[in-house]
Structure formats: C-alpha cells, structure tokens
N, C-alpha and C positions, 0 to 999 in steps of 0.2 A: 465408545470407551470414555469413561470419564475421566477430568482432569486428574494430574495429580494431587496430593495433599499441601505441596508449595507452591503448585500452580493455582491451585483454589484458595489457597491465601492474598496470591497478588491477586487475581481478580475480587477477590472481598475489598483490597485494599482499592482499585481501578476503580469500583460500584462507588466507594465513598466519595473519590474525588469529583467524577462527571458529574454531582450537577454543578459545580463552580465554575468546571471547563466550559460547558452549555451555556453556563450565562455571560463568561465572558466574548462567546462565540461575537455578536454580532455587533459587538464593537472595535471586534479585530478586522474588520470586513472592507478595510480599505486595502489601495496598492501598495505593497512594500510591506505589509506587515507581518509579522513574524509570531507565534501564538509561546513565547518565552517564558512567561509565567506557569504556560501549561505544561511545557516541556519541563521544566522544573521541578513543578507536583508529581508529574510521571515518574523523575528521579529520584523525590523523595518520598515515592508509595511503591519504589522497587523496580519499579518498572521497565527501566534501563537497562539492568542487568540480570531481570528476568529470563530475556531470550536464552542466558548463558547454558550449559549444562550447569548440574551442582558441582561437577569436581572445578570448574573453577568460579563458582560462588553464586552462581546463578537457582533460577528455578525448574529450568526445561522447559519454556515453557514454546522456545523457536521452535522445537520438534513435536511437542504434545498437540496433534490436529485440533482436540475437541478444544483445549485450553486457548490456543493460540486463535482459532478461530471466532470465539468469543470476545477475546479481548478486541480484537481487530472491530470486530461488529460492533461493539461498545465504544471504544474510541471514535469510529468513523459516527455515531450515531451522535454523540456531544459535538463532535465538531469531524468534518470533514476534511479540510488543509492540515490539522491535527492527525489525525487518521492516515492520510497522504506521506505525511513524514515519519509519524511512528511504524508505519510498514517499511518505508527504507530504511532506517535505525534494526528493525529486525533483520533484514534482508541482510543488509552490510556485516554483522553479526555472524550471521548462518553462512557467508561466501569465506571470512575470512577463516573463522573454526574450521570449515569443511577442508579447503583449501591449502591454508596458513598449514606452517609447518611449527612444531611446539614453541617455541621463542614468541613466535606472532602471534598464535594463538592466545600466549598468556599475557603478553601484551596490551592486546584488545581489550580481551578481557578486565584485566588490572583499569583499562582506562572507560572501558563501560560502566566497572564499581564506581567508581571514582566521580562518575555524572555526566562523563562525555556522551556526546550524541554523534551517533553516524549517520551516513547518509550514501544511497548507490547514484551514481552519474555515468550514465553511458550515452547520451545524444550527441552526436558531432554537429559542428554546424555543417549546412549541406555542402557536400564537394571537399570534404575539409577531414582530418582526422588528429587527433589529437597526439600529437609524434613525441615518442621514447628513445631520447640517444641515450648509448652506452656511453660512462663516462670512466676516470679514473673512481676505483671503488664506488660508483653507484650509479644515477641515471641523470638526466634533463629532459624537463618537460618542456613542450613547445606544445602552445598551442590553445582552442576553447575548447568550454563546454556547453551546450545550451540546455534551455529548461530543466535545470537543477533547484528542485526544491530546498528548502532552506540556504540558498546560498548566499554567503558572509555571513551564516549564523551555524552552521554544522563545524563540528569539531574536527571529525577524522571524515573524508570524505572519499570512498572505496572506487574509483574510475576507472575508466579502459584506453589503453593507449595501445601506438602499435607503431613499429621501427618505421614502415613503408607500408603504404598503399596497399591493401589484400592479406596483407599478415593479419592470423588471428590474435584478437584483439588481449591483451595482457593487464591482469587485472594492479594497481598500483595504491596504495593506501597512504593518502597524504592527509597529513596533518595540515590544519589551516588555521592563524588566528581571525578571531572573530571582526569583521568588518571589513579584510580585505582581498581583493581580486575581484570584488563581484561587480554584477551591473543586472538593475532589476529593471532598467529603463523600458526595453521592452516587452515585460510583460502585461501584457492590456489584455489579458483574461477576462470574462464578464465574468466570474466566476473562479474559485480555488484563490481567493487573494491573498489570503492568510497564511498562503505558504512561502512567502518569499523567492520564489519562482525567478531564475535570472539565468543570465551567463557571467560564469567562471571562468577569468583566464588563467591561464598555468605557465605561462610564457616566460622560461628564465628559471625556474623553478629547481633545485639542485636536491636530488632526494637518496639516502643511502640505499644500497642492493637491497634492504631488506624492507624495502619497501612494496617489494615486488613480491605478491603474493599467487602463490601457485602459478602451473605454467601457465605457456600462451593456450588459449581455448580455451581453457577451464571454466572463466564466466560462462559461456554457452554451452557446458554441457547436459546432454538432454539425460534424462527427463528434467530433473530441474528448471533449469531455465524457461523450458513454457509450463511446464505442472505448476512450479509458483506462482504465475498470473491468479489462483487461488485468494493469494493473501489480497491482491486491491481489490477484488471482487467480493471479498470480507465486508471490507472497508465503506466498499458502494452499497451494502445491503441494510450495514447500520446508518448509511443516507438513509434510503429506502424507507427504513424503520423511524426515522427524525421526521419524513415526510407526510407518514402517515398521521402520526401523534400531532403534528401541526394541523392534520385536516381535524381530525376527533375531534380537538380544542376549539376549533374553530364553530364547528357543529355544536359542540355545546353550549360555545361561551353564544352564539348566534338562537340557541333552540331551534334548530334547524334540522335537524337530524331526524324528528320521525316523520320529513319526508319522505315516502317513499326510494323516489329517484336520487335523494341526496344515499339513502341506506342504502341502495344498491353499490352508488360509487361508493361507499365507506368499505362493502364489503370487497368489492375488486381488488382495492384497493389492498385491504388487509391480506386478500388471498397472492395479490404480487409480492406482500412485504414475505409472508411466508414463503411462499415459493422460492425466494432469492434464497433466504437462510438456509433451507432443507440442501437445496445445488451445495451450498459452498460447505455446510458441513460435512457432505458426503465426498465433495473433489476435497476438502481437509484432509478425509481418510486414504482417500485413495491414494495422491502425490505421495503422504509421508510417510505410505507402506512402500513408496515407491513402486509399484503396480505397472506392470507394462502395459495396461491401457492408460495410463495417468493424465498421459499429453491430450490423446483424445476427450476425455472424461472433465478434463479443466476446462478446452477449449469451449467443449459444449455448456459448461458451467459458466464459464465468463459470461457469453454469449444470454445466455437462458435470465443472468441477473441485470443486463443491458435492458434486454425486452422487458426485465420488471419495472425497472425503473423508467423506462421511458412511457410504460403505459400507466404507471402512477404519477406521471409528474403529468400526464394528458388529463388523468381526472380528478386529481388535486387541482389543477385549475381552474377547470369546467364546475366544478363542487363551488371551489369558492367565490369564481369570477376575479371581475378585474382587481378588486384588494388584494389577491395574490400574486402581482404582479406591483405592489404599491409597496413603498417602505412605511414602514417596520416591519410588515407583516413577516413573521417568521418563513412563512412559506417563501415569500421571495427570492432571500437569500438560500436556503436551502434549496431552494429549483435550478437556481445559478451555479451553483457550488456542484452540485448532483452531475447535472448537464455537462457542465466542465469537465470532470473528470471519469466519466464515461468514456471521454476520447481517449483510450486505450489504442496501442498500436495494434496493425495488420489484422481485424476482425475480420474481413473477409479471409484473408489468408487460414484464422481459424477456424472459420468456418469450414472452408473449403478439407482441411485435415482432416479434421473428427469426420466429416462425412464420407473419406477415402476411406480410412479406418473400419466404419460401420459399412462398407459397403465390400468391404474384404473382409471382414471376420466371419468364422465360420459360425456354426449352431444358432438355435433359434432368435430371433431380434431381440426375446422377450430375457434371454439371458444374457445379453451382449455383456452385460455389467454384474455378474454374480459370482466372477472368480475367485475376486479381495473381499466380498461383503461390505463394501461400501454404504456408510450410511446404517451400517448394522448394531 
C-alpha cells in the first residue's frame, strides 16, 4: 500500500532534511547530548505532528505502515539516538489518541502542532515501581524512571505508574519543563549517546485526574504492545542501511572494492540491509492490519533485523579492519550506536513466542503468513 498523499509530502519534506541531521550526527556523539537542532527541523518539516490523524491536523502518518515505516528507516538511517526518540515521540502519540479520551486526545494533539516532543518511559528501577496515589482532584507521583531517552529534554513524557506492587501498570502523561528531574550520570553507553539517556524522578510530583490516560492495562494491550516492537526495528534497519553506505564509501574512497573478497562482503552485506527492510515492511503491514498473527510475525521480524545487523556489523569490520574501530571513521560510531540499540528487551522470550505460534498453527508452513498478505 502506498503512502498517502500527506504522508508523501512529509517524507519529501524528511528526504530534504537528513542530510543536515547526518552531518550533524557525529558531533553530537558525546555523553549527555541531546540531537535539539534535529528535533526542531523535524518540527519545522511537520514531522511532529505528522503521526497525528488529519482531523486533528496531522498527516496519518502513526497508522500508514508503508509511510511510517519509511520514515522510521530514514530517520534511524541519519542518525540513530535520533531515530531512538522520534519512535517514542510516535509511539506516545498513537497510546494517547488510541487510549485518551476526546479532551486528551485534542490536547496532545494541540501540543504536538504546537512543537512539543513526547516521549514513552516505562523501565522501573529494579525492585522499585513507580507509585500513583490518589489525591484530592488528581494524583502524586512517587517515585523513578530509568533509561528514558530524552530525559530533561522531552516535553510531555507518556509513563507507567501503579497504586501497589502487581497492579497493572496506568498509563500517566506529564508534562515536564525542560532541564528538570533528570540525571544522565549513569548512562555510560558505548554507544546511543545522543539520546540523552537517564533517570527521571517524579518524586512529589502533583498531576490533575486528567492526566491519566486510559485504564489500567491498556499500555499492554496485545497486539499492540508486542506488534509495535516493528517501529524500533525500522529504526535499526535504517542503522543497517548507514552501515553499509559507510562500508561502499569506504571501498571506494580506498579503490578497494574490485577485490574480490572485499565484493563478496559488500554484497552480504547489501543482502542483510535488504533483508531487514523487506521484515519490517511487511511486520509494518501486518501489526497495523492488526492481524491475529501480528505478535508472532513482529517477533520473528525483530529477531530476523538483529541477525542482520549483527552479521553486518561483523563484516563491515572484517572489510574495513582496524580504521573501523578508530575515530572518525564513520563506521565507528555507527557500529556503537547500532550495537547499543539492538539491546532490545526479552529476545529470547520472542523468540520462544513466534515459535509456539508456528508450531501450533494449522496448514501448510509455506502459508503460515498469507492470510493478511503481508508484504503484498
């Protein structure tokens, strides 16, 4: 399915900006740093309130698989921490629209136009959960969050709290001004630096009822909640796709390339970057048909753009040797950045799904996946 006609507008407008965002990539590459100028241009080429539907001002572009997944892949492909945060700025978006009731919906909205950036937080620290008392007309927060990308730089920041211990988790949308509550001190990533990467505390924090968006569970309701692991796997392919263009460059800028063994890793190489794309465009279609194999069909997708990426970043190395492991070399940073964010949660766990799935479904293995036409 192709985009639509205003989702193919913001991506014309997305295409103009990345190469600015790509070169400011790798001077943003320190700890603490926050990609602000980039987030900006995304504001000011629509980008922000893209996700929206049109009726309230957006382009569709959170729902449109083919549109959305392109952008994601383009984004992550300029810059990866970039890509990292504009997937949760979508996400945050799509929970509250889906969820939110009309007031909050238009809300968001109004504050998406407007240039705000969202962002989803749901890690607790371990042993720890992020506690929601009921107060006079509204709530209090007690408590952290960890590993929250953009944090003391995201506007509306969409989290999970919960009364006590085992309640499902309640999704809460707070407002945050710029620079405070965060602490980025432990993030020592070798890699995603650019995202601002910390813990949030929320300790004391006094928020009206209406801050509370949809019921309790509703963040985790399935399919969603695992069918979306789609969008950071976008995100990792347009790595994927950054990594190979660095090896090309390199090949050429080197005349190195009609070695033989160098062209075979170029072509691997190319055959991984494809490969990841073709998965994620096709788990695009499948999640946003909402498809009852969805969950299985992403998992096996995440999974399938990990294995690309990890055997491209084995012979992106090997290709170029130890300069790809030296600075500046482009591939450096993008090997680190890549690597990092790979670490996705519970991969064995998905693993293990999808293969339950396929190993309970009826009819031939060769149709397991031709009821939605995914990919079609």
């Amino acid at each position: 399915m192709p985009p639509s006609h205003d989702a193919s507008r913001c991506l014309d407008a997305l295409r103009r900006i990345l190469p600015a965002i790509a070169a400011r990539a790798p001077a943003l590459d320190v700890d603490g740093a926050f990609p602000a100028e980039d987030v900006a241009a995304l504001g000011e080429a629509g980008l922000l309130a893209a996700p929206l539907p049109p009726e309230h001002g957006g382009a569709g572009l959170g729902t449109d698989p083919a549109a959305l997944a392109e952008a994601l892949r383009l984004v992550g492909r300029a810059s990866l921490p970039l890509g990292r945060l504009y997937e949760g700025h979508v996400n945050a978006l799509r929970l509250v629209l889906r969820h939110g009731d009309a007031a909050q919906a238009a809300a968001a909205a109004a504050d998406a136009r407007d240039g705000a950036f969202f962002g989803v937080w749901n890690t607790d620290v371990p042993g720890e959960i992020l506690g929601l008392e009921p107060r006079a007309g509204g709530i209090r927060l007690q408590g952290r969050k960890i590993l929250c990308s953009g944090a003391g730089r995201v506007d509306r920041a969409l989290v999970t709290a919960r009364a006590r211990p085992g309640d499902l988790p309640q999704m809460v949308l707070v407002p945050l001004p710029p620079g405070e509550r965060a602490d980025l001190a432990r993030w020592t990533a070798q890699g995603m630096r650019a995202s601002a990467t910390g813990a949030v505390d929320f300790t004391g924090l006094d928020l009206p009822a209406t801050a509370l968006i949809g019921p309790a569970g509703a963040y985790e309701a399935q399919p969603d909640f695992s069918a979306g692991a789609w969008r950071f796997a976008a995100v990792q392919a347009g790595g994927i796709e950054a990594l190979a263009e660095a090896l090309r460059d390199h090949l050429r800028r080197t005349e190195r390339g009609g070695d033989p063994y160098q062209a075979a890793r170029l072509g691997e190489v190319a055959t991984a970057a494809a490969g990841a794309r073709l998965w994620v465009e096709a788990a695009a279609v499948r999640a946003e048909a909402g498809a009852e194999d969805s969950v299985a069909f992403v998992n096996l997708a995440r999974l399938a753009v990990e294995r690309a990426a990890l055997e491209a970043l084995t012979l992106v190395q090997r290709s170029i040797g130890l300069t790809a492991f030296l600075r500046p070399h482009p591939a450096e940073r993008l090997s680190r950045d890549l690597a990092t964010y790979l670490r996705q949660p519970g991969p064995d766990r998905a693993l293990a799904s999808a293969a339950a799935h396929v190993l309970a479904a009826p009819g031939a293995f060769g149709d397991l996946w031709a009821a939605t036409g995914a990919g079609r």
